[in-house]
C-alpha positions as CSV (number, residue, x, y, z in Angstrom):
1,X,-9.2,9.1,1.9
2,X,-11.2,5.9,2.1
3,X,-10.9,3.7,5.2
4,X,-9.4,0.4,2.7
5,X,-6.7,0.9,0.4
6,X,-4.5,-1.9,-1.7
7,X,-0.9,-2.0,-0.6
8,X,0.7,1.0,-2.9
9,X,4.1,3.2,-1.9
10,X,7.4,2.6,-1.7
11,X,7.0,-0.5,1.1
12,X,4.7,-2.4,-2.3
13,X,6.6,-4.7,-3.8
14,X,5.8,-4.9,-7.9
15,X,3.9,-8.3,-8.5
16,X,6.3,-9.1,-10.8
17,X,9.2,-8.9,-8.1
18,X,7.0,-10.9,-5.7
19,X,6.5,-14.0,-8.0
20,X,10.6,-14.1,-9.0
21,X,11.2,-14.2,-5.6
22,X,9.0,-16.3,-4.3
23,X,11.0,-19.5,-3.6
24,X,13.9,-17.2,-1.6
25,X,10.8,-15.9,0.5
26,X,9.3,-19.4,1.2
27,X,13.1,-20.5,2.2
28,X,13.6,-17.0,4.2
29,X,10.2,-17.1,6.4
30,X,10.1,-20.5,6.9
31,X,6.1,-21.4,9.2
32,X,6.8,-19.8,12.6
33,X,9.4,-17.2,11.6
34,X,8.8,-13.6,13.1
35,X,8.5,-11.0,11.0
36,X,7.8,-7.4,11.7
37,X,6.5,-4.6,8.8
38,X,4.1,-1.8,8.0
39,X,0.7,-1.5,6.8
40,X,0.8,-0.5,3.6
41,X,-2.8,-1.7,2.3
42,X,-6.1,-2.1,4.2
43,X,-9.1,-4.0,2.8
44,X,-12.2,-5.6,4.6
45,X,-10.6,-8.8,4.6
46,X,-7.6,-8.1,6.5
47,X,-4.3,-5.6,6.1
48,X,-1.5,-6.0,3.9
49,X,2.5,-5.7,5.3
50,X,5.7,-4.8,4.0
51,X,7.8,-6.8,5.8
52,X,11.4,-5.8,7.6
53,X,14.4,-7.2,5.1
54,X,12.1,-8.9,2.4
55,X,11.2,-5.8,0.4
56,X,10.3,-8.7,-2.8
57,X,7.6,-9.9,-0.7
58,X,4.1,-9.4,0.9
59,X,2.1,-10.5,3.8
60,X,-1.3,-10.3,4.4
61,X,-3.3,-11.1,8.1
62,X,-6.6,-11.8,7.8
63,X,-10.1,-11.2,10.2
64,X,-10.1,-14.8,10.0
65,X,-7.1,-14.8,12.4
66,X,-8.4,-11.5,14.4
67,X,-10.2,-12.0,17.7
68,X,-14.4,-10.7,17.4
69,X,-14.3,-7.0,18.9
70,X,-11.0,-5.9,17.4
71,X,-10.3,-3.5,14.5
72,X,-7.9,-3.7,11.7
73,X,-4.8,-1.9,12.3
74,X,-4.3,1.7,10.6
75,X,-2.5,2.2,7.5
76,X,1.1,2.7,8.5
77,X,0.8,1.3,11.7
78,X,3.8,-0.6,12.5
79,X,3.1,-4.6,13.5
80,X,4.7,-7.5,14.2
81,X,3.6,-11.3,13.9
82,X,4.5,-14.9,12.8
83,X,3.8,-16.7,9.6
84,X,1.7,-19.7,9.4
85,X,1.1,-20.1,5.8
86,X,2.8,-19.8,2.4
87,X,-0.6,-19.1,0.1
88,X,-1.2,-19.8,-3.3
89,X,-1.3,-16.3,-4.5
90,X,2.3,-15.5,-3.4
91,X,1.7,-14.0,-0.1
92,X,3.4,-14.9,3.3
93,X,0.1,-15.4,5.7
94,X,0.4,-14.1,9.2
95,X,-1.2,-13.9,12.3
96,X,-0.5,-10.6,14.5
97,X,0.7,-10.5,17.6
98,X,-2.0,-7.9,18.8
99,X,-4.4,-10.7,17.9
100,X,-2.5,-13.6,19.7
101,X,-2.3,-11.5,22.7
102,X,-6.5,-10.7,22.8
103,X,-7.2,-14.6,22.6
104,X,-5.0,-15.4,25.3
């Protein structure tokens, strides 16, 4: 299997699913909400989650937010993090805790 996957199983939301519910995300995870999830896609940009009680949506943490000399968590891995952004694209941005804790 190749190290980067997109988010697929039964943790992926369907796109369509993601935009109708987009508004009851936004009011759900609100910037600074903790959220908690799987792994379910891996690309060189960052990891995509399934998110704990918000099976409509998606979040995606970037290497932007990751510390230098840290790796992308494993597909499946379980993580945990806060949002900071509401993107364009439909997608609940977050920053990991694992990363939060490295800068400190």
């Amino acid at each position: 299997m190749d190290e980067y996957a997109w988010p697929t199983g039964r943790r992926a939301p369907a796109a369509d699913a993601v935009l109708e519910s987009w508004a009851a995300t936004v009011a759900a995870l609100p910037v600074g909400t903790r959220i908690t999830g799987e792994v379910i896609g891996r690309q060189p940009f960052g990891v995509f989650i399934g998110m704990d009680g918000v099976p409509d949506a998606i979040a995606l943490a970037e290497i932007t937010a990751m510390p230098q000399g840290m790796d992308l968590p494993a597909l499946g891995a379980s993580v945990s993090g806060e949002v900071f952004w509401h993107a364009h694209n439909h997608q609940v941005r977050v920053r990991l805790d694992e990363w939060l804790t490295a800068d400190e």
